[in-house]
C-alpha atoms as an extended CHARMM CRD file, in Angstrom:
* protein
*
       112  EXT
         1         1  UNK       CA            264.7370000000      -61.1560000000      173.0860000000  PROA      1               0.0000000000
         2         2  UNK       CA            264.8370000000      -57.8450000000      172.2090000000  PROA      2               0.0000000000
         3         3  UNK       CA            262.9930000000      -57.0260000000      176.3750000000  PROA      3               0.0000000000
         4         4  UNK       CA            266.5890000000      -58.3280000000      177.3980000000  PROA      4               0.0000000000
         5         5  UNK       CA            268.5030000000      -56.5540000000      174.7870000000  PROA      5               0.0000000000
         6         6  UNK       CA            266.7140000000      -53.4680000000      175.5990000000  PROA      6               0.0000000000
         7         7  UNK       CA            266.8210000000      -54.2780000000      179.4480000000  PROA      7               0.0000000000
         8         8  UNK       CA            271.0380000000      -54.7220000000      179.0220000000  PROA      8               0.0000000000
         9         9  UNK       CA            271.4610000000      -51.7130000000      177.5260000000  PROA      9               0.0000000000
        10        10  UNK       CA            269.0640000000      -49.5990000000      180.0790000000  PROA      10              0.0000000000
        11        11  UNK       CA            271.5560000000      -51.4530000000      183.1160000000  PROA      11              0.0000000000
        12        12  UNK       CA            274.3860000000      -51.0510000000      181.2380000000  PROA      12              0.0000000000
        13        13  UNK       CA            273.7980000000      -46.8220000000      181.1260000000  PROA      13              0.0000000000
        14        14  UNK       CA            272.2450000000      -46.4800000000      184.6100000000  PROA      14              0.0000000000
        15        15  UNK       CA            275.8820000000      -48.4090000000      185.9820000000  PROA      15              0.0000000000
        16        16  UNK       CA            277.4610000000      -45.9420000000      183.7620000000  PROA      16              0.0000000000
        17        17  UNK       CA            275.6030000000      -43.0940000000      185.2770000000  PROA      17              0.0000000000
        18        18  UNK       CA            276.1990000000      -44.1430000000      188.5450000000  PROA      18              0.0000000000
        19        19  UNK       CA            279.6510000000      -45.1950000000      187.8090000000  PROA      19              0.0000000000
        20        20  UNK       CA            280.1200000000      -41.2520000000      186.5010000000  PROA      20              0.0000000000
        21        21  UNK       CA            278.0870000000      -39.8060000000      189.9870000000  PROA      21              0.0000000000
        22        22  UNK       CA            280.9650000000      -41.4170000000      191.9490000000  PROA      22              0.0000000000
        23        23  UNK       CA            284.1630000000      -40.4860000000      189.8000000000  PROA      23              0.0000000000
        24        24  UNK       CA            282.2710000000      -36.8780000000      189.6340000000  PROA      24              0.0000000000
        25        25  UNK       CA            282.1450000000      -37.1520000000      193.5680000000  PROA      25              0.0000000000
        26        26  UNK       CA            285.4610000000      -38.4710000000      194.6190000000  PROA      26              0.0000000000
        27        27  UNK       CA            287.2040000000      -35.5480000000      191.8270000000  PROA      27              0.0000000000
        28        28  UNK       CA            284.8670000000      -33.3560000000      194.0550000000  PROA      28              0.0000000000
        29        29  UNK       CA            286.0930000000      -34.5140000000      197.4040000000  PROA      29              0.0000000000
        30        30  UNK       CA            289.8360000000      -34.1060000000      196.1730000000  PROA      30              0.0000000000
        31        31  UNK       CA            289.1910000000      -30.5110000000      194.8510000000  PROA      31              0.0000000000
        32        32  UNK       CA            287.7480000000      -29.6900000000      198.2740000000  PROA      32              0.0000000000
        33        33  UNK       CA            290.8470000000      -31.2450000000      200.2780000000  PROA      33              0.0000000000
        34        34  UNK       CA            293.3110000000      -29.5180000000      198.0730000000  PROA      34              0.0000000000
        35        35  UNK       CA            291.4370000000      -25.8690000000      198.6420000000  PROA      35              0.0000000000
        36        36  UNK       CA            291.3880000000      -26.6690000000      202.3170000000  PROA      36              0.0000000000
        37        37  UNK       CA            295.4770000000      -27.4310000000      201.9580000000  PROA      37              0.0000000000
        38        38  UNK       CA            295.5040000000      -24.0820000000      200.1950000000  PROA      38              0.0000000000
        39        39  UNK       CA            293.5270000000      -22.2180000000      202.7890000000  PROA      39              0.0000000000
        40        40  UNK       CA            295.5960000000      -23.7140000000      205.5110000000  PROA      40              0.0000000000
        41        41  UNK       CA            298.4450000000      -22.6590000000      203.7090000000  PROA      41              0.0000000000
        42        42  UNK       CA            296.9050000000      -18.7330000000      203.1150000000  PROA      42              0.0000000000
        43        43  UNK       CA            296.4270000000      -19.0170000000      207.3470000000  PROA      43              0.0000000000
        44        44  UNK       CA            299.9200000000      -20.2480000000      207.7920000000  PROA      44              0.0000000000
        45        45  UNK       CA            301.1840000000      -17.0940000000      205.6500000000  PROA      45              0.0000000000
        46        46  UNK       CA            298.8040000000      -14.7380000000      207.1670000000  PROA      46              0.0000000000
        47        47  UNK       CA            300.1680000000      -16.0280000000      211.1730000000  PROA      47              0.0000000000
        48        48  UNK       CA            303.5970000000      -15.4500000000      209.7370000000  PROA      48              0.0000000000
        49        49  UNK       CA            302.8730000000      -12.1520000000      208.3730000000  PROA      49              0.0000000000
        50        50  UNK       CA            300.8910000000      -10.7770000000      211.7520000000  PROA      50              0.0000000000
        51        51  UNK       CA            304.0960000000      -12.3080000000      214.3570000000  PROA      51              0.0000000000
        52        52  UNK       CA            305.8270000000      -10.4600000000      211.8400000000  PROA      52              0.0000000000
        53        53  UNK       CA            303.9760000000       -7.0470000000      212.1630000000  PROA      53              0.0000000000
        54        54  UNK       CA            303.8340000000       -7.9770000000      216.3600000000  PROA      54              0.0000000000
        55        55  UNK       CA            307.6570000000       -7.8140000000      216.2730000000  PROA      55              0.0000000000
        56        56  UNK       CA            307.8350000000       -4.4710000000      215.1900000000  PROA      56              0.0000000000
        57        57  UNK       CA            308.1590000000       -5.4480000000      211.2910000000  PROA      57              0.0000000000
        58        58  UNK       CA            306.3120000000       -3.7050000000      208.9060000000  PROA      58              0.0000000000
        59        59  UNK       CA            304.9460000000       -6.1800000000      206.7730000000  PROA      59              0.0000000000
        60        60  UNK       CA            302.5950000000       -3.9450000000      204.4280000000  PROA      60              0.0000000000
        61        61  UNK       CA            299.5190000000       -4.9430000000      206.0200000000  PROA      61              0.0000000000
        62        62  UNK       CA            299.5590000000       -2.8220000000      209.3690000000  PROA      62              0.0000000000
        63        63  UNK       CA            295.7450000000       -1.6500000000      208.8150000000  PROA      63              0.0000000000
        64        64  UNK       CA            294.7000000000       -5.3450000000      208.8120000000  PROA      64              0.0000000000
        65        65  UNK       CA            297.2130000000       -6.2910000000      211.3330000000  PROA      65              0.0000000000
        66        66  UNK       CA            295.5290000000       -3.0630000000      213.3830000000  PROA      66              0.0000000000
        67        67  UNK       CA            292.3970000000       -4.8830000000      213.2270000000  PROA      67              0.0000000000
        68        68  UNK       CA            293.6130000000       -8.2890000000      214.3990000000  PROA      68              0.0000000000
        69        69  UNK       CA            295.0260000000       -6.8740000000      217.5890000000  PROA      69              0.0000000000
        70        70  UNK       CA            291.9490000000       -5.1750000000      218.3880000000  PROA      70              0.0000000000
        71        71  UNK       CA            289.9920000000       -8.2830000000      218.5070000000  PROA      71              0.0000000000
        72        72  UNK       CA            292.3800000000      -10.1620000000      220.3160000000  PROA      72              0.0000000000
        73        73  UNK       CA            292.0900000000       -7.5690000000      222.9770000000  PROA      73              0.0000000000
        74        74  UNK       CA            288.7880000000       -8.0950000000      222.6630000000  PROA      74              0.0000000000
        75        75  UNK       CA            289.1740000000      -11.9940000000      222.9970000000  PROA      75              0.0000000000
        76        76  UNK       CA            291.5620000000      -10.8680000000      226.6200000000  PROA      76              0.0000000000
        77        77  UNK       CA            288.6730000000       -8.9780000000      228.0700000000  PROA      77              0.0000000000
        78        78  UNK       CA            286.0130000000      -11.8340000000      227.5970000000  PROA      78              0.0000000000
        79        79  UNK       CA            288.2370000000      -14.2280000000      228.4810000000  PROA      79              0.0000000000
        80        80  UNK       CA            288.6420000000      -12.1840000000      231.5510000000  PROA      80              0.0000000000
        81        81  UNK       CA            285.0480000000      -11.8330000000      232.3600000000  PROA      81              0.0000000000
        82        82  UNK       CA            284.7600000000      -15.6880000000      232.2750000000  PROA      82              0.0000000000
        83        83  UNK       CA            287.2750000000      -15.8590000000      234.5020000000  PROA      83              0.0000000000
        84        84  UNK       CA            285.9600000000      -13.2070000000      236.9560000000  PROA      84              0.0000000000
        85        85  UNK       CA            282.3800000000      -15.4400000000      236.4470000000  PROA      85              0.0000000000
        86        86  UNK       CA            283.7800000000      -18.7370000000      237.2030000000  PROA      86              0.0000000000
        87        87  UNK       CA            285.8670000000      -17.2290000000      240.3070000000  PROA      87              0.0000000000
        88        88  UNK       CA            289.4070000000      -18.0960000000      238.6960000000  PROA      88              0.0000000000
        89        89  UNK       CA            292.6740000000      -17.1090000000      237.3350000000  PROA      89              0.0000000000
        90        90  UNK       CA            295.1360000000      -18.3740000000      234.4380000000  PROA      90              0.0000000000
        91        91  UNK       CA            298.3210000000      -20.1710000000      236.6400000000  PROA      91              0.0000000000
        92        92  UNK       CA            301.7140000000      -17.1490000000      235.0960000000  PROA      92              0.0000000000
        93        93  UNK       CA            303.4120000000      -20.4370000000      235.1480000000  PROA      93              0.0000000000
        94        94  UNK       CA            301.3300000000      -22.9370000000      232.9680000000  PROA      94              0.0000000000
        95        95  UNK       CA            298.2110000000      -20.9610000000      232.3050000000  PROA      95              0.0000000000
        96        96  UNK       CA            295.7450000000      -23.4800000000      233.6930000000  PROA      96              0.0000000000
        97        97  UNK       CA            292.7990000000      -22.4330000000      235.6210000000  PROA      97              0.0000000000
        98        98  UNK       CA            292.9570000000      -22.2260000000      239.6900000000  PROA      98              0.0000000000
        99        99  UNK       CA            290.8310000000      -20.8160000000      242.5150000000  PROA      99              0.0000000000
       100       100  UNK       CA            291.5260000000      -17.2480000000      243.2220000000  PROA      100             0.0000000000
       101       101  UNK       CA            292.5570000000      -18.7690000000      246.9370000000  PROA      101             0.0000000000
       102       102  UNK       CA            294.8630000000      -21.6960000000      245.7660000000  PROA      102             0.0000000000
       103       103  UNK       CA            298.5090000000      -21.0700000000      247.0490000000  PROA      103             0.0000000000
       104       104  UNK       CA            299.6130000000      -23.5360000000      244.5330000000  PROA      104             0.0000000000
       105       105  UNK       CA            298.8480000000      -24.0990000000      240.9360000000  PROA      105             0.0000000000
       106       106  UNK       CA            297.5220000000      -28.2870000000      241.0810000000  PROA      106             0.0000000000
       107       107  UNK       CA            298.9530000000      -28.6750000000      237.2300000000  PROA      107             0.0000000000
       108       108  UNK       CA            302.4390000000      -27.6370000000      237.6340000000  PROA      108             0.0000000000
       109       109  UNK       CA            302.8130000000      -26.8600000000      241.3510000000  PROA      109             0.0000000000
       110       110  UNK       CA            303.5900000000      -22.8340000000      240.9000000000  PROA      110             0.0000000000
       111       111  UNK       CA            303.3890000000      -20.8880000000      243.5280000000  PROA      111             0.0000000000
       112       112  UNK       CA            300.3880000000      -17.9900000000      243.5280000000  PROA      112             0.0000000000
């Protein structure tokens, strides 16, 4: 008897244990979705704070915001090199890709 007694007691802490892993693991998961609300949130604050600065604001942050514009121009000139590769342009109207030679944009009918 005392195999079994010691055999319920061994099952008894390993479902404990394992009963602990996944409380531990689910707390864990909820930590990391609440950070990622937060960091959305910090983005969300930061966008505000840069359309801000873009619309002549000064929002205490103008080196940083200095920075930011820099690499979107960045972003404009390789966007316009894929362009130039792939023998496109954005449609002024709707933005979506057409053949340097289309008279007509084929998403929103814009003339080119």
């Amino acid at each position: 008897m005392a195999f079994m007694d010691d055999l319920k007691k061994f099952t008894s802490k390993v479902a404990k244990k394992t009963g602990d892993t996944v409380e531990v693991s689910k707390l864990n998961m909820s930590i990391s979705q609440e950070r990622s609300k937060i960091n959305k949130l910090y983005s969300e604050i930061g966008k505000a704070a840069y359309e801000e600065y873009k619309a002549g604001n000064d929002v205490g942050f103008t080196d940083k915001c200095e920075v930011i514009a820099e690499h979107e121009a960045t972003i404009e000139q390789l966007q316009q090199k894929i362009l130039e590769i792939k023998n496109v342009k954005n449609c002024p109207s709707c933005g979506a890709e057409v053949g340097l030679e289309t008279g007509f944009c084929p998403q929103c009918g814009a003339k080119q």
